[in-house]
N, C-alpha and C positions, 0 to 999 in steps of 0.2 A: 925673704922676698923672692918670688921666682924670675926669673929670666925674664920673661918678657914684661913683667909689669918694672923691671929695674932698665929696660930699655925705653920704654913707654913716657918712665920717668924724663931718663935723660933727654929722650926726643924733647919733651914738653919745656925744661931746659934752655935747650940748644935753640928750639925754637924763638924762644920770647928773648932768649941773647941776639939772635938776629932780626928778627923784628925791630927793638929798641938801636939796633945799630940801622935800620932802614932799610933793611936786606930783606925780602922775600923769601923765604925759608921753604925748602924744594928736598926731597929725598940724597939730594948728592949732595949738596950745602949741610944737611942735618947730618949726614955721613961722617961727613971730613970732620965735623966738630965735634961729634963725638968718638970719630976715632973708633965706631964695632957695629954691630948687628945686621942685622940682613934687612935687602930692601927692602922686601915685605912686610915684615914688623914695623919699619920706619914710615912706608906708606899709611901700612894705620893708624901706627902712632898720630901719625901727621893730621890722619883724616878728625881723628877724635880732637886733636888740638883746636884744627879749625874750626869742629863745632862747639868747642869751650870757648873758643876767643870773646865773645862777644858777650857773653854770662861775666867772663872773668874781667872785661873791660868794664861791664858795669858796676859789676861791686866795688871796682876803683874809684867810678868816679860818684858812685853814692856813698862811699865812704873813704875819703880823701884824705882823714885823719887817720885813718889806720897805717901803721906801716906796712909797706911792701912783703916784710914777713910775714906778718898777720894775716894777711891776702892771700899770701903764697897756701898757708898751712890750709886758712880755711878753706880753698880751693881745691885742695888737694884730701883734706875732710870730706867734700861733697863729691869729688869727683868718687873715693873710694866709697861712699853711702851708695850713689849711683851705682858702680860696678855690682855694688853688695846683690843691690834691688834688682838688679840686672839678671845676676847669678842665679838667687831665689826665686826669680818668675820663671826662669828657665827651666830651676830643679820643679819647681812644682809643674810645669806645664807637660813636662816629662814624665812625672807622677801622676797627671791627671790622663794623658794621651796612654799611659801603661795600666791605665785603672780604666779604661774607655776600652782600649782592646781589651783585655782579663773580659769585659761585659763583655764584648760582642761576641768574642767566643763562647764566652757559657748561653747565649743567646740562642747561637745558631746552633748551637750543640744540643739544646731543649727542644730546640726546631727539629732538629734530624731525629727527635727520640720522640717527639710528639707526631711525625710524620709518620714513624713509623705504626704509632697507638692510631693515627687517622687511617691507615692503608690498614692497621688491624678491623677496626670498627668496619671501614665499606663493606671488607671481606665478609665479616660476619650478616651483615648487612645485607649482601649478595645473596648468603647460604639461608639466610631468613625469607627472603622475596621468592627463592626460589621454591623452599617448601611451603610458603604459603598459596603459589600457587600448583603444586602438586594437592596440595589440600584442597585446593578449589575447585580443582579436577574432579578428585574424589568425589567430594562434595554434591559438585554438577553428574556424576553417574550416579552416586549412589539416589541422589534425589531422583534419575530421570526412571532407576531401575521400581522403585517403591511407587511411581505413579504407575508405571506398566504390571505391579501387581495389584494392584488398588484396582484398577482396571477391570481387571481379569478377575479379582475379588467379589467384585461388583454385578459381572456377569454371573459367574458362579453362583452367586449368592438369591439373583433371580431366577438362575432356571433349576436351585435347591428349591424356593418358595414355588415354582409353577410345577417341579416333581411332586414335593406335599400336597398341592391340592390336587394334582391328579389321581394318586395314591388315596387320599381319602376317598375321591371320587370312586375310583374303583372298591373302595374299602365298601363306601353303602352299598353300590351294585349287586359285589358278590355278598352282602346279606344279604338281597332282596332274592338276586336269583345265583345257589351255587352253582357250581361247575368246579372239573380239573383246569380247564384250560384258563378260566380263571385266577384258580388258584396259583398258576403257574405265571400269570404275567402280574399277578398281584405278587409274586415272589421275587420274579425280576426287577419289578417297579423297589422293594424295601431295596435289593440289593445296589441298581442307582445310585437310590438315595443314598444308601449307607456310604457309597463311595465319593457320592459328590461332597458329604458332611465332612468326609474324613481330608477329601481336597479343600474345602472352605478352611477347616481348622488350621489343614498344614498353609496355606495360603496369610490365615492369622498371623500364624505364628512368624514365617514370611517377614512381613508386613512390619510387626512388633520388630524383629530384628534389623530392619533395614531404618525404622525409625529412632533404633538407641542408635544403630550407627551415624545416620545423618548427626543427630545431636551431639554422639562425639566427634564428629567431626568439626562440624558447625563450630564449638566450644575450641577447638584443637586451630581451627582457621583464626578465631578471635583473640585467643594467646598470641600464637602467632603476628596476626598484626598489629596488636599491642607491644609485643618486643620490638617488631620492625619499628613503630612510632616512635619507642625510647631509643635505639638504637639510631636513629635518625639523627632526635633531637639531641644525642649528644654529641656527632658526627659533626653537627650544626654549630653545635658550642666550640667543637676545637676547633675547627676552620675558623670561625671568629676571634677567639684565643690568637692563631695564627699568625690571622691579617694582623691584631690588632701589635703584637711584638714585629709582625716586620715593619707593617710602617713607625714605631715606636725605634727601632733602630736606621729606618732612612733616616729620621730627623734627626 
């Protein structure tokens, strides 16, 4: 038996001896009759007596035929059932408060490593916004550059059709009446033409190239904000994740 449950004892004792002699039983009275332990242990002992006194008064007088021994033991059964129940809600409460940290830590530890995967994703998230709008840019020249040749295409391409019919024009003339000097501006006139053909074609072709570039771009912008969408939406999911284990651990 340890120490203090063999003073505990004897308090409980000493007690109920002075009690039954009419004596009000006090730390210095418990003392002196038993003769050892230190106040403190005596004071509890005491405090716990006094809250037995009244349990243990009653089983006396609901059972009157039992002896005094019988009383004694059973009391001292329940009081050590008691202690037991006592002990066990304690180891377990100790168990469950050590099993409560162990969570909050791998908690908050999930927290700092999913914080870190949330600070990855913005990042990403950042470097996607920002070449989508490098893309946009492009986008918006390369378009404005293909309307300024479309433009100029357009022109070109009128005053090819008004060089042709002048060129025929002169073409019947000089059947009708030859000349050099004819011949000579009927010469100048194919050479024009020849160069304005050769500008309309390189203008085409122009033109073709700046609309597959638009298109890869256009394509190249739409990935783009397609990643940025997923990259969002799951940006969206671990902040929710987040909230949802901290306030999971406020409670």
């Amino acid at each position: 038996m340890k120490p203090g449950s063999d003073t505990r004892q004897k308090v409980f004792v000493a007690a109920d001896q002075l009690l039954e002699q009419g004596i009000r039983p006090t730390q210095q009275n418990v003392r002196e009759l038993i003769g050892s332990g230190s106040l403190t242990t005596i004071n509890k002992a005491l405090g716990d007596w006094w809250k037995t006194l009244g349990d243990r008064v009653s089983r006396r007088n609901q059972h009157p035929e039992l002896p005094e021994a019988v009383l004694s033991a059973a009391g001292k059964l329940w009081d050590q059932a008691l202690a037991f129940a006592e002990r066990r809600f304690g180891e377990r409460l100790a168990a469950l408060e050590q099993q409560h940290q162990a969570q909050l830590e791998q908690l908050q530890q999930e927290d700092r490593l999913r914080g870190a995967d949330t600070r990855q994703l913005q990042d990403q998230n950042a470097r996607l916004l920002e070449r989508s709008e490098q893309l946009a840019a492009q986008l918006d020249e390369s378009q404005g550059e293909r309307l300024r040749l479309e433009e100029r295409l357009i022109r070109l391409t009128a005053e090819h059709e008004d060089a042709c019919r002048r060129l025929k024009q002169q073409e019947r003339l000089q059947a009708g009446q030859p000349g050099r000097q004819d011949s000579e501006d009927l010469l100048d006139a194919r050479v024009r033409l020849r160069i304005q053909e050769e500008e309309v074609k390189r203008l085409q072709l122009s033109n073709d190239r700046f609309a597959e570039d638009n298109a890869r771009l256009r394509q190249q912008l739409q990935d783009q904000e397609r990643a940025a969408t997923t990259r969002i939406h799951q940006l969206e999911l671990e902040l929710a994740r987040l909230e949802s284990r901290h306030e999971a651990m406020v409670r």
